[in-house]
C-alpha positions as CSV (number, residue, x, y, z in Angstrom):
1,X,0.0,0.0,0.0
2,X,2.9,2.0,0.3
3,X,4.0,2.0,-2.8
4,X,0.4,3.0,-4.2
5,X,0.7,6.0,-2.2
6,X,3.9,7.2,-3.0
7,X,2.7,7.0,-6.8
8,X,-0.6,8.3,-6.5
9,X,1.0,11.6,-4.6
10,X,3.4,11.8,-7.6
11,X,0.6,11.9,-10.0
12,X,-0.8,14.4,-8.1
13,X,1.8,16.5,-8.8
14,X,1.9,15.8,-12.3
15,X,-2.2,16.8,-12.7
16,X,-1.0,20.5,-11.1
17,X,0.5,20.8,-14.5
18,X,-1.2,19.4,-17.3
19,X,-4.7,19.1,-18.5
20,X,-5.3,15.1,-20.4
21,X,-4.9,12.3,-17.4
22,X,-4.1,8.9,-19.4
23,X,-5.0,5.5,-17.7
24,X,-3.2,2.0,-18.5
25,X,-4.1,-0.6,-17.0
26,X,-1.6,-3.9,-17.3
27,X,-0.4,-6.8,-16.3
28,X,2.3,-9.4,-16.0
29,X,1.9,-13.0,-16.4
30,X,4.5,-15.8,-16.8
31,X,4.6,-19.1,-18.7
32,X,2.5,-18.0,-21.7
33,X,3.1,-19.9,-24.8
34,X,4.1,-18.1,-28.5
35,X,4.3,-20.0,-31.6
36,X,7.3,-20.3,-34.1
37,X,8.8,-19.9,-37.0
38,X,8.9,-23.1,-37.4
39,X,5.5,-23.7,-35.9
40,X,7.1,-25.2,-32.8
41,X,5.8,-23.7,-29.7
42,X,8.1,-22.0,-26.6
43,X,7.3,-20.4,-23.2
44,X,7.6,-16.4,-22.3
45,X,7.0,-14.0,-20.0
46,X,5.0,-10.9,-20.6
47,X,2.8,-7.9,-20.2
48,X,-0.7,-7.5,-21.6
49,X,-2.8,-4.7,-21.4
50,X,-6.5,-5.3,-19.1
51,X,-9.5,-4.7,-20.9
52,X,-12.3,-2.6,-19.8
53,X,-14.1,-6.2,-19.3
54,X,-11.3,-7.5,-16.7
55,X,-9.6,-9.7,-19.1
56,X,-6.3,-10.2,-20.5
57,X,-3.4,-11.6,-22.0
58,X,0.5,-11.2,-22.1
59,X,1.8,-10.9,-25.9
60,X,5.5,-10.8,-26.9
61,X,6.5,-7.8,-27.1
62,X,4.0,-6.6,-24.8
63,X,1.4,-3.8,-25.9
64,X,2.9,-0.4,-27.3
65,X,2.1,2.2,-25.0
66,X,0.1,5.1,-27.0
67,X,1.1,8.6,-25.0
68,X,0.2,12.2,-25.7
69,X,2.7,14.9,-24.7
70,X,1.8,16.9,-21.3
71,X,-0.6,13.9,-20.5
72,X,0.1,13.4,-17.0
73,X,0.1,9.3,-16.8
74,X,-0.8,6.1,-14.8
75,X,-0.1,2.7,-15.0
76,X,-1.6,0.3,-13.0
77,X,0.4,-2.8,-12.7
78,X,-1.4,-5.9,-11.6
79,X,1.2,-9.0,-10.6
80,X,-0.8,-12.0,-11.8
81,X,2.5,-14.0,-11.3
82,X,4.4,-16.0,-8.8
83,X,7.4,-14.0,-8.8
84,X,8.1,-10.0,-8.4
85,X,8.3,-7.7,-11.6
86,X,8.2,-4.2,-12.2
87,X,7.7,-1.8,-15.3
88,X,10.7,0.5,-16.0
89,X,10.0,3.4,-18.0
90,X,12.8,3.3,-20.2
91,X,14.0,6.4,-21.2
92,X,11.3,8.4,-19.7
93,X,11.8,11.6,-17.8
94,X,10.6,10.2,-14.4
95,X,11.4,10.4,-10.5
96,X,13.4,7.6,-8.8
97,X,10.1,6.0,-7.2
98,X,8.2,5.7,-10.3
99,X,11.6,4.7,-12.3
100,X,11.0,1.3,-12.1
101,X,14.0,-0.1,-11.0
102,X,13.2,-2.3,-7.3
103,X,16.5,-2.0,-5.7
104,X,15.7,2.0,-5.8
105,X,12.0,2.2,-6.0
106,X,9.6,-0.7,-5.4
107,X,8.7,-4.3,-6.7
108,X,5.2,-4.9,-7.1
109,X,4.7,-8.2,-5.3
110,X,2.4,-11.6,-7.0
111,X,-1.4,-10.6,-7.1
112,X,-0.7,-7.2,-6.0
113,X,-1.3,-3.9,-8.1
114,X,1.0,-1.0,-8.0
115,X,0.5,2.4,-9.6
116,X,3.5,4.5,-11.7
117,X,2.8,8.2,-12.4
118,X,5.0,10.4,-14.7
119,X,4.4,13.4,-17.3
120,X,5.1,12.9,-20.5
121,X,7.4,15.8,-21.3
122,X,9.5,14.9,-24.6
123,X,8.0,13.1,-27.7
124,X,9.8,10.3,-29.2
125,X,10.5,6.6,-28.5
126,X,11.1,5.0,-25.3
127,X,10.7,1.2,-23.6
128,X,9.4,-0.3,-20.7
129,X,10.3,-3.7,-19.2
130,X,11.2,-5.4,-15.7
131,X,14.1,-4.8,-13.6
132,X,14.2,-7.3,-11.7
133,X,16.7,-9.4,-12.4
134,X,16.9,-7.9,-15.5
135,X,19.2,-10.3,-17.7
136,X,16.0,-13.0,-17.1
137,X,13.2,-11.2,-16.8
138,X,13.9,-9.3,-20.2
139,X,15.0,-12.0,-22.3
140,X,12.0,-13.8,-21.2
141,X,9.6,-11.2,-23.0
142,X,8.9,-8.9,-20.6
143,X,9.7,-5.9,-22.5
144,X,7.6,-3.1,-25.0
145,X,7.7,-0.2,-26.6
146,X,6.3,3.3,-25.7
147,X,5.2,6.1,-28.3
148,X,4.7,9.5,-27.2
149,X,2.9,11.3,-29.8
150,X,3.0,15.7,-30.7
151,X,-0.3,16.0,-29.1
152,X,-2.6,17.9,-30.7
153,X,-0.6,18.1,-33.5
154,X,-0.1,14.1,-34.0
155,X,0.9,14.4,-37.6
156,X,4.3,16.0,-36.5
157,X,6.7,14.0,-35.0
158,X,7.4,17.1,-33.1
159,X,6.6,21.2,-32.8
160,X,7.7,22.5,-36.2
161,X,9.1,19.2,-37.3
162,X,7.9,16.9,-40.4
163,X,4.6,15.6,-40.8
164,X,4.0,12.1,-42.2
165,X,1.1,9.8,-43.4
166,X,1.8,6.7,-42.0
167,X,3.3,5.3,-39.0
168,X,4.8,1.8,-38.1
169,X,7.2,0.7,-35.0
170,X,9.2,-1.9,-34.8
171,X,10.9,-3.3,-32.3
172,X,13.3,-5.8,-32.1
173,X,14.4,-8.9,-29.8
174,X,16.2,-11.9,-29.6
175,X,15.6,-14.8,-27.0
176,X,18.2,-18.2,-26.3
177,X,15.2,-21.1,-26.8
178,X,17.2,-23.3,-24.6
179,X,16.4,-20.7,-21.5
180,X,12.7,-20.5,-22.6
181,X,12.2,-23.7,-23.3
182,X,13.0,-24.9,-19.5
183,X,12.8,-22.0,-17.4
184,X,13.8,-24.1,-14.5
185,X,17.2,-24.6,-15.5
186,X,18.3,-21.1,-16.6
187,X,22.6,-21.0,-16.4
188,X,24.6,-18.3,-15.7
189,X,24.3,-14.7,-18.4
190,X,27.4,-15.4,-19.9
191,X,26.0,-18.6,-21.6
192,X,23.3,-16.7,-22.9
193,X,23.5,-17.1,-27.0
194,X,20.9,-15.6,-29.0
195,X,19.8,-17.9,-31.6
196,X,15.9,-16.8,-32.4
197,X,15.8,-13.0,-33.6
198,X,12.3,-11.2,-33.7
199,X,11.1,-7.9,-35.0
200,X,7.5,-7.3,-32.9
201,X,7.7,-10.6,-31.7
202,X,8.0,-12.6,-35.3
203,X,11.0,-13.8,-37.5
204,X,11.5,-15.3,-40.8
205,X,8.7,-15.6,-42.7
206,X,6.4,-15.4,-39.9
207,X,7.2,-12.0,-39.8
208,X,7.4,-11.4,-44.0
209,X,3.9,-12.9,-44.2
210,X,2.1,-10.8,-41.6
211,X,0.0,-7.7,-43.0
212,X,0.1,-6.0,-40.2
213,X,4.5,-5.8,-40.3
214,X,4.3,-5.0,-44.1
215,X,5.2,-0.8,-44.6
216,X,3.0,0.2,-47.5
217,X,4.5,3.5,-49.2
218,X,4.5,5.3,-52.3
219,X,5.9,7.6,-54.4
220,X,5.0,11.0,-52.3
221,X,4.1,9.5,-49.1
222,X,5.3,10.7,-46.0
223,X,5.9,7.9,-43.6
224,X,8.1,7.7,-39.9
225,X,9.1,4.7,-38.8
226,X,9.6,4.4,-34.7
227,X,12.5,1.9,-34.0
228,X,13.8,0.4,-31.1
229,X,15.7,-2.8,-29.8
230,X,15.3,-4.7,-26.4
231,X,17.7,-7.5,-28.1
232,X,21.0,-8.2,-26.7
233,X,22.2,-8.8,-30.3
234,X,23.3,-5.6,-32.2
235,X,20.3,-4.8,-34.9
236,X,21.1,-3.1,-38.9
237,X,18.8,-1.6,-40.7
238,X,19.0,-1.1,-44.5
239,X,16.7,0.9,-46.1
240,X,16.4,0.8,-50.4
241,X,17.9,4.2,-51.4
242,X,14.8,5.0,-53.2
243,X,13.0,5.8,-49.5
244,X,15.1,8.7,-48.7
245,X,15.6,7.5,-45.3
246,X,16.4,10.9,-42.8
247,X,16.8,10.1,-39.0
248,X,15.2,13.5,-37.0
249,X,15.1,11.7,-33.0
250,X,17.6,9.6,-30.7
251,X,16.2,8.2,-27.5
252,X,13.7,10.3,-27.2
253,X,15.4,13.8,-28.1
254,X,15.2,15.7,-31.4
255,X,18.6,15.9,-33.4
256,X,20.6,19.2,-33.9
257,X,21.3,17.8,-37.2
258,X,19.3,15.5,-38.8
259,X,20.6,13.0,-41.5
260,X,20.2,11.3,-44.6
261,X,20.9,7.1,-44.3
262,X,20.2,4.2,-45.8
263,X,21.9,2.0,-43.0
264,X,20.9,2.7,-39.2
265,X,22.7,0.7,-36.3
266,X,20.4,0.0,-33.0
267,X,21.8,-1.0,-30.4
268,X,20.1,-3.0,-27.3
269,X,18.2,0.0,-25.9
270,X,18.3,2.3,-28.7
271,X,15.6,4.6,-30.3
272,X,15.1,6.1,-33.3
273,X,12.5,8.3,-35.4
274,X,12.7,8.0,-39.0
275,X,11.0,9.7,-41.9
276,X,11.4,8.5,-45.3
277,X,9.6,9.8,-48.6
278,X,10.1,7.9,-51.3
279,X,11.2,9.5,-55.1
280,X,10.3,6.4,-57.0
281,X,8.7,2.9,-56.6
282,X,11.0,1.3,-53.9
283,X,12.7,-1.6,-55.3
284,X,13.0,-4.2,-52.2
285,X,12.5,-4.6,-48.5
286,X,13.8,-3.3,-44.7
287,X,16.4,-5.2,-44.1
288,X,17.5,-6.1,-40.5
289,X,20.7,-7.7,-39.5
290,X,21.5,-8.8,-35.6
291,X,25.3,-9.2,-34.7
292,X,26.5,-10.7,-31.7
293,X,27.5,-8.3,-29.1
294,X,30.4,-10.0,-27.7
295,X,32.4,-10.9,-31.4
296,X,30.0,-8.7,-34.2
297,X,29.2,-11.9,-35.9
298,X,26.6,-11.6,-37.9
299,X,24.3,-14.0,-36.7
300,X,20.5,-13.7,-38.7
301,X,18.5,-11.5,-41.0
302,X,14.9,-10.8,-41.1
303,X,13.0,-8.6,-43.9
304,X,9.9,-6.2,-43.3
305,X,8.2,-6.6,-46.8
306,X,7.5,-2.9,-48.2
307,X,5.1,-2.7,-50.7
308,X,5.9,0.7,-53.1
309,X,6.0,-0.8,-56.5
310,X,3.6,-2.1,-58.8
311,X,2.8,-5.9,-58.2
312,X,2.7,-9.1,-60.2
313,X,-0.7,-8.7,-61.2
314,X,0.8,-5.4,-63.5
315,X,2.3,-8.0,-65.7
316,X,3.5,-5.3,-67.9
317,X,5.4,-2.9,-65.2
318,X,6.6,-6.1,-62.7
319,X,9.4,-7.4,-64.1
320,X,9.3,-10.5,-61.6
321,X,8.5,-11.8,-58.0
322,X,9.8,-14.3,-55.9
323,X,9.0,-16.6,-52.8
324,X,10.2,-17.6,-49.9
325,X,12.4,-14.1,-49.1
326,X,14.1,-15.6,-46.8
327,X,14.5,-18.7,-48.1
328,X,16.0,-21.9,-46.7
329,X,16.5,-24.3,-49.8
330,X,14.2,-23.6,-52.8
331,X,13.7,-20.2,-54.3
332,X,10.9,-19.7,-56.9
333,X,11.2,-17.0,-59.5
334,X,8.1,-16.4,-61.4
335,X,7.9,-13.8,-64.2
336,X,5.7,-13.5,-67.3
337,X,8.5,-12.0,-69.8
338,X,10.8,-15.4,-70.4
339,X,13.8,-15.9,-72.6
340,X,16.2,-13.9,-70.3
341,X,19.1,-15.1,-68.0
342,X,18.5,-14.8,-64.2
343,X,21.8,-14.0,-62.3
344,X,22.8,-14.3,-59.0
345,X,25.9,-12.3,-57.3
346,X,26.7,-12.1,-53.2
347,X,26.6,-8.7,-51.8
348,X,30.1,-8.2,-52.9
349,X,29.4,-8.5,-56.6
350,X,30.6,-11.8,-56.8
351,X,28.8,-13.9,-59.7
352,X,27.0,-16.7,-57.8
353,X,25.0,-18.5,-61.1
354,X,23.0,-17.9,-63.9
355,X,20.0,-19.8,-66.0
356,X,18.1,-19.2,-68.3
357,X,14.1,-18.5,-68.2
358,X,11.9,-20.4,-70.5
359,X,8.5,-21.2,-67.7
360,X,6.8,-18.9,-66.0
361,X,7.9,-20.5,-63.0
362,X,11.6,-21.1,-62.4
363,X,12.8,-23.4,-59.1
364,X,16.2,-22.2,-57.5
365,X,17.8,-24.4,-55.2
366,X,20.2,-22.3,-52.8
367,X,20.5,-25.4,-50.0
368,X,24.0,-25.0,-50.8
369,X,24.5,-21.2,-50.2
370,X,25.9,-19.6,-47.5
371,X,23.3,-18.0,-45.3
372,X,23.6,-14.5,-46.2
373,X,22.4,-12.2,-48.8
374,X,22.3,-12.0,-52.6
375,X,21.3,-10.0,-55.6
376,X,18.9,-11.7,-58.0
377,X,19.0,-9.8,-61.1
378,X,16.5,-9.7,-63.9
379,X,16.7,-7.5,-67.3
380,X,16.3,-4.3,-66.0
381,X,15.4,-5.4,-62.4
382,X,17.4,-6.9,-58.9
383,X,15.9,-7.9,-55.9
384,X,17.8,-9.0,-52.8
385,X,17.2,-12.0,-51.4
386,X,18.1,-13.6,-47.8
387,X,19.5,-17.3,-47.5
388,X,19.0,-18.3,-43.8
């Protein structure tokens, strides 16, 4: 009880000084199951958010956190767990009692509700997840991403800044399956080896394949991307040129100098706001590398499908399409326009293969590639594809 007083005097203090009061209401829970890649099955930790009809369920990540700026916030945390968790505000401009960490704040104990209070100065990205015993907890799932939005204005990323269309965040993750598949033998963190990597919760096709992680933009559009990464792995980004990629916010904090990329390096707590608008059809996908922390080996690669070009259907402007990207052992190229060579090269420019076209649909078995990437060229059109 405590606790829920020292938080609901802080949130006092922040209703002195702005208008909007926001509510959450969440929970923990422990030993929730999330399907694979693969379609095998493996154990998490997580938060979910509490509907207005008392239910709920964790997810992986847990539920991005919708914010206005000068809302003076609450969360209430109910433990519906056997162990002690809390929610720290990663990032976020808050006291030490509402930070979130235990050893300098509070823990909210199993089937007890606590309540965090902060104002929500400075738009941007942040995090949240639990700190206690961090290195498990977190690589467990219990981890999510926050949004505060340029309230009223919400189609600014901030006061006087650019204004977009569309908006998608992604956050990335990375879990050792041998920990979350027997939680009850977890060794010590320096035998932690990532070996499953996750933007929003999904990998490999899993994540290629789901609508709701596909980025649709066109020439013209105006669209931010919200990043961030709670993996312990190192994340890449490379964005097709034709998107235009300029990065305006860092953790949270508008840039003195914005800048024009087409590669973006994350590291494990990182944010960043980008805006991109593309000057042509975009030719390709996000692409998002994870390197191991301790040696920089480069250790998987997932692809967020963008759709900005004209699609199959266009016979006449698509020159061709292919599927499964990534692919583990057979690629199929389909095009209407045969009697051309296909040609394969590594990143590097080195020439891989080449065949020629005479079906409208073409097997390519790369079983015996390296995992990596490669450029699959066309006539007068490449694509990269991933070998994982």
């Amino acid at each position: 009880m405590k606790n829920i007083i020292i938080s609901i005097y802080s949130l006092l203090s922040c209703v002195a000084f702005s208008q909007n009061v926001q509510t959450i209401n969440m929970v923990t829970q422990m030993l929730q199951t999330v399907v694979l890649d693969d379609g095998s099955t493996t154990q998490f930790w997580g938060y979910g958010i509490i509907k207005p009809n008392g239910t709920y369920q964790a997810s992986i990540p847990g539920p991005v956190l919708n914010i206005n700026k000068g809302d003076s916030v609450y969360i209430n945390m109910y433990n519906d767990s056997p162990e002690d968790h809390t929610i720290h505000l990663h990032g976020l401009d808050v006291d030490q009692v509402n930070d979130g960490v235990g050893a300098t704040s509070f823990v909210i104990h199993p089937q007890d509700t606590v309540t965090y209070a902060f104002l929500a100065t400075y738009e941007g990205v942040y995090l949240y997840h639990c700190h206690v015993l961090t290195t498990l907890h977190l690589t467990m799932g219990m981890y999510g991403m926050i949004v505060v939005n340029n309230y009223p204005n919400s189609n600014l990323i901030f006061d006087n800044g650019p204004s977009f269309t569309n908006e998608y965040r992604f956050l990335t993750s990375d879990m050792d399956r041998t920990w979350n598949d027997n939680t009850l033998s977890i060794p010590a963190m320096f035998k932690f080896k990532a070996n499953y990597f996750m933007v929003n919760g999904k990998s490999g096709n899993q994540l290629y394949n789901d609508n709701q992680s596909h980025v649709n933009s066109y020439v013209g559009d105006t669209t931010v991307l919200r990043l961030g990464n709670m993996a312990y792995s190192k994340t890449r980004y490379i964005f097709p040129s034709e998107m235009n990629a300029k990065v305006y916010m860092s953790d949270g904090r508008i840039l003195n100098n914005s800048f024009e990329t087409d590669t973006l390096i994350v590291n494990s707590g990182e944010r960043f706001t980008v805006v991109f608008i593309p000057d042509q059809d975009i030719n390709g996908d996000i692409i998002v590398e994870y390197y191991e922390a301790r040696n920089n080996n480069l250790e998987h690669t997932n692809l967020i499908k963008l759709n900005g070009e004209a699609t199959m259907a266009e016979a006449e402007v698509s020159v061709f399409d292919v599927y499964p990207n990534p692919v583990n052992n057979q690629l199929q190229f389909v095009t209407l326009n045969l009697g051309s060579f296909i040609q394969v090269f590594d990143l590097y420019g080195k020439f891989i293969e080449s065949r020629l076209v005479h079906s409208v649909n073409t097997t390519i078995d790369v079983s015996d590639y390296e995992n990596g990437i490669y450029i699959l060229k066309y006539q007068d059109k490449t694509l990269k594809i991933v070998k994982q």
